[in-house]
C-alpha positions as CSV (number, residue, x, y, z in Angstrom):
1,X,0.0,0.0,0.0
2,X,1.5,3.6,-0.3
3,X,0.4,4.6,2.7
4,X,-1.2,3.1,6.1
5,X,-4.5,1.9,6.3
6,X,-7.3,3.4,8.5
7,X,-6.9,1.4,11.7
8,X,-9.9,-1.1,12.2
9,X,-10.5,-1.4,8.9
10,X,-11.5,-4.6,7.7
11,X,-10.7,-6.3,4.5
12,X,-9.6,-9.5,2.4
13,X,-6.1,-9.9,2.8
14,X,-3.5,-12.3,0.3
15,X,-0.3,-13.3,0.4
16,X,2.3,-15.9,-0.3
17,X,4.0,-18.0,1.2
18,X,6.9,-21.0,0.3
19,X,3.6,-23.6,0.6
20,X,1.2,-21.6,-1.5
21,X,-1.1,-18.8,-0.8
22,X,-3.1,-17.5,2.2
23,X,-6.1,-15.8,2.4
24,X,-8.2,-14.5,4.9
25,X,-10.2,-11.4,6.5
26,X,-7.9,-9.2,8.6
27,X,-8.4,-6.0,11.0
28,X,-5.7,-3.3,10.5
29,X,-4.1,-2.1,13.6
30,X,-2.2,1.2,14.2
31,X,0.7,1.3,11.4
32,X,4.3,1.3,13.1
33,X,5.8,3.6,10.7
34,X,4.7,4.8,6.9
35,X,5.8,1.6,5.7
36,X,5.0,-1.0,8.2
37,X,1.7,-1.5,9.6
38,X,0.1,-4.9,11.4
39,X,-2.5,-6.8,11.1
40,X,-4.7,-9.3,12.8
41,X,-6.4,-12.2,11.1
42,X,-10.5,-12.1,12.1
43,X,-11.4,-15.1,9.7
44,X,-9.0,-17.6,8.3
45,X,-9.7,-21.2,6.7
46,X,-8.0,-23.8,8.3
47,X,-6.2,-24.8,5.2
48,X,-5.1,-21.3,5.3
49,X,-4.3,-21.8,9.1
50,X,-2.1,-24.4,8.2
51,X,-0.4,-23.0,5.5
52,X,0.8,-20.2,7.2
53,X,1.5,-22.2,10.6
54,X,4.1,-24.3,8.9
55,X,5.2,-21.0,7.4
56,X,5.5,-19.4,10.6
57,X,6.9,-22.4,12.2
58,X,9.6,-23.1,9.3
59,X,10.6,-19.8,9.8
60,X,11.4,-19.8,13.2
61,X,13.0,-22.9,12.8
62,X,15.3,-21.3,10.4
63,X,16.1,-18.3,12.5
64,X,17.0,-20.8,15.8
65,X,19.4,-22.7,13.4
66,X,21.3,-19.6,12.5
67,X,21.4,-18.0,15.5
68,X,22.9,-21.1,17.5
69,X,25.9,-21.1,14.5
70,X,25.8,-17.7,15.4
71,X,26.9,-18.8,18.9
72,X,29.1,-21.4,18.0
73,X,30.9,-18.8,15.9
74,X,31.4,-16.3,18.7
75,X,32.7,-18.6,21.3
76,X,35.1,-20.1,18.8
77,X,36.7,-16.2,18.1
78,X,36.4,-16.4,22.2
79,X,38.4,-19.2,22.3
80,X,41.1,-17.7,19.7
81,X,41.0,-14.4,20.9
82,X,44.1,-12.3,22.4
83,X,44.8,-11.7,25.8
C-alpha cells in the first residue's frame, strides 16, 4: 500500500508463502511507521491456518538454526581471541 490503512479497517487480505497462498479477513491495527503496519487475522480457513503455521513455524525454525551457529561462531573467536 502507499500509505497506512485506516486502523480497524476490515478487509480481504492475500499473500504468499513458500507452501502456496493464504487468504483470509484481517483488521488493520495502528501502522508502526509509513511503511509498516500490522495486522490481525479475524477469519481464516483452516487450510489457510495451516499454511501459514508451517510458514511461521519453518521460519522460526530457520532463525533458531542460524542463531545457534551464530553462537558457535562467537565462542570459537572467544576461544582464539588475544589476551
Amino acid at each position: 500500500m502507499p500509505q497506512p490503512v485506516q486502523p480497524g479497517l476490515v478487509g480481504r487480505l492475500i499473500f504468499l508463502t513458500p507452501d502456496g497462498a493464504v487468504l483470509g479477513e484481517a483488521q488493520m491495527l495502528t501502522p508502526m511507521s509509513w511503511e509498516r503496519q500490522p495486522f490481525k487475522f479475524t477469519s481464516l480457513k483452516d487450510d489457510d491456518r495451516d499454511r501459514l503455521n508451517k510458514t511461521i513455524q519453518s521460519r522460526l525454525a530457520k532463525t533458531r538454526r542460524e542463531n545457534e551457529q551464530r553462537g558457535r561462531e562467537r565462542e570459537q573467536m572467544e576461544k582464539f581471541r588475544a589476551w
